[in-house]
N, C-alpha and C positions, 0 to 999 in steps of 0.2 A: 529116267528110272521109274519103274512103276511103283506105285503109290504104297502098295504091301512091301515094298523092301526097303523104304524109310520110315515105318514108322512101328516101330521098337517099342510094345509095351515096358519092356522092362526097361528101355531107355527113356522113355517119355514118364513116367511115374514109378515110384515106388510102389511098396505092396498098398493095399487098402488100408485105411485105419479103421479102428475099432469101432463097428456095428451102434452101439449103443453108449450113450452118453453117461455120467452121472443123475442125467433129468432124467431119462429114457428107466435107467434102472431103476430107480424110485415112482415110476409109475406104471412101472411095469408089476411091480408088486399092489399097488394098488388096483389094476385090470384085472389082477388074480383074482384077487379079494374080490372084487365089484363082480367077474365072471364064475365064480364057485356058490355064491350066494345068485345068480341068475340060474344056475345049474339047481339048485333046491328049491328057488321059487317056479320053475318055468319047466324045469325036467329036462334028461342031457339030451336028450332029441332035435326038441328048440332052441335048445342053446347053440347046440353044435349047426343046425341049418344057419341061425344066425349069424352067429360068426362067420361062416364060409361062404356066404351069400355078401356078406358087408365087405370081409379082404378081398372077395374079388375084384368087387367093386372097385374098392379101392387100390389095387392092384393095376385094373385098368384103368382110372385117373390119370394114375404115375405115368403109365407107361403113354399115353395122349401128354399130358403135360410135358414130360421130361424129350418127347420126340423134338418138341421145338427149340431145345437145346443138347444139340447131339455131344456124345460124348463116346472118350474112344472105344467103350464097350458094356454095354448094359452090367447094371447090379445087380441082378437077380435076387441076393440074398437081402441088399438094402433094401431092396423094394418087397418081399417079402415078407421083410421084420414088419416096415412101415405099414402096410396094409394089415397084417393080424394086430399090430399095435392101433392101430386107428378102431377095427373094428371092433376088441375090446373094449376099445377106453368108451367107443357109444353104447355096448351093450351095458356098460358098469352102469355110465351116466342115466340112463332109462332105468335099470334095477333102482339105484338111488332115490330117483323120482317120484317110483312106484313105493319106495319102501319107508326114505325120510328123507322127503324133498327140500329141508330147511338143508340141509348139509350140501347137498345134490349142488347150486348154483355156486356157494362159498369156493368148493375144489374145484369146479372147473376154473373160475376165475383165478386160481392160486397157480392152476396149472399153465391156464393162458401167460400169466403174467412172470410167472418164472422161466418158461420156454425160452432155451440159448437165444437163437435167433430176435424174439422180441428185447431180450435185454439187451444184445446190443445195438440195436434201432433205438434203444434207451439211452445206448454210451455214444449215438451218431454216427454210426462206423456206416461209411459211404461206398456206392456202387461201383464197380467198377469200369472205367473206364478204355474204351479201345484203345485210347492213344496212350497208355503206360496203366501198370499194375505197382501199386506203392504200399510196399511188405514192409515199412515198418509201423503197421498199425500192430502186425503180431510182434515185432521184435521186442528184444530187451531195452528198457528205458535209457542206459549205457552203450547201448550200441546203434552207430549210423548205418543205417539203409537206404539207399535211394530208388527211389522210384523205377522198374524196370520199362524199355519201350514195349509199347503195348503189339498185339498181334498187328494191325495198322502200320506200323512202324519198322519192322523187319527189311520188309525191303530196303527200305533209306539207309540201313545200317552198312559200317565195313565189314568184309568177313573178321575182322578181331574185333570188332565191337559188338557182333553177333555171337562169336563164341566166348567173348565173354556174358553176355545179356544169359545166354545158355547155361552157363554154368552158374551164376550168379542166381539164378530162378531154380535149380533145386530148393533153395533156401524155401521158398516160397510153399516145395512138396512138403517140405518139413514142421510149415509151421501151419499150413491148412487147417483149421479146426472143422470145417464142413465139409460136408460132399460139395455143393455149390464152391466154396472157395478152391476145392484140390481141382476141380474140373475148369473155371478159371484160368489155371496156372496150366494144368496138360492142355489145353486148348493153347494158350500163351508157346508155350514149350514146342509145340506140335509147329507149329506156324516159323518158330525157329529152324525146326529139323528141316520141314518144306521148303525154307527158303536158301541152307546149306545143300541138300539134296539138290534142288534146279544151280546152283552155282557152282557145285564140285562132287555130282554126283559120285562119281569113282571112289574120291574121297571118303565120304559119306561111307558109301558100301566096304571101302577096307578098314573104316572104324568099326562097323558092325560086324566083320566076320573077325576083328582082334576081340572080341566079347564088350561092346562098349557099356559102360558103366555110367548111371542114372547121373553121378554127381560128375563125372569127368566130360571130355570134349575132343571135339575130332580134329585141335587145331595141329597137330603134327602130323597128321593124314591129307591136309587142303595144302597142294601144289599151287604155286603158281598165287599166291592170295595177292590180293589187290589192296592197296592200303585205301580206295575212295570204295562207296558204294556203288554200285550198277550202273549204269545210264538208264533215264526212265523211259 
């Protein structure tokens, strides 16, 4: 089966989540502030080169950085926030400098140290690993999760212990709080669909032409299932 007809945006992830965090918004108002006070100190000329000189920049970063973790289809608009948001927050940080540099180091450091991601590097939350993804760091304290087999692991599995792993890992779409951890899990997910596709191609394809659904599974479409895994 060619590679375009397994792999199902809308079955492999849900929609995107939401752009901008509760940090993001709050400093996003303060980029304003730090950029409108650059616009009267510097004139909207300067201002304006700046900023679009720095998002590019930073635009291209992303887009070299994020290459080495391919993912099923560029952000364009993540990556756009992220770059006018970064180049902001240096133009604010420089106005500040220039204007009341005792304040200037205080928020950055407030901003460093608040950043989702740093705090929880603060709470320990661990990388993940190829050989299973373990989704009850996001779960409810009352409810058991177990550890899903990681993309490494797919092959080894039976088709019902893949179509379960498959269904069991939307959870995982659901409970993503990052970009890095939702791509994680479509990567995870992807590697599932890959390994039902090479085993029951057909299958596979009359799941996707019945409208297959992000949270459901093609195990009533797979003829013929084997209850061992593959021979290696």
């Amino acid at each position: 089966m060619a590679q375009q007809e397994h792999c199902r945006p809308d079955a492999v992830a849900p929609p995107r989540p939401k752009v901008l965090t509760a940090w993001a918004w709050v400093w996003s108002l303060v980029d304003a502030v730090g950029v409108g006070v650059s616009i009267l100190a510097w004139g909207p000329a300067t201002t304006l080169v700046t900023v679009t000189v720095l998002a590019g920049l930073g635009f291209m970063m992303q887009a070299l950085l994020q290459s080495e973790t391919p993912a099923p289809r560029p952000d364009w608009e993540l990556r756009t926030c992220r770059a006018l948001f970064s180049a902001a927050a240096v133009v604010s940080f420089v106005v500040l400098c220039q204007g009341v540099p005792e304040i200037a180091l205080p928020l950055l450091v407030i901003a460093i140290v608040t950043h989702p991601r740093v705090l929880r590097l603060a709470r320990g939350s661990r990388s993940v690993s190829p050989e299973r993804i373990d989704l009850a760091v996001a779960a409810p304290a009352d409810e058991t999760v177990h550890p899903l087999p990681g993309p490494t692991q797919a092959g080894r599995l039976t088709d019902e212990e893949l179509c379960l792993a498959w269904r069991r890992s939307f959870l995982g779409l659901e409970r993503a709080r990052t970009t890095i951890a939702l791509q994680d899990v479509v990567r995870l997910r992807q590697a599932y669909l890959d390994e039902l596709a090479r085993r029951h191609p057909s299958g596979v394809q009359a799941w996707f032409d019945s409208g297959a659904r992000a949270a459901g599974g093609p195990d009533r479409y797979l003829h013929n299932r084997s209850p061992h895994p593959p021979a290696a």
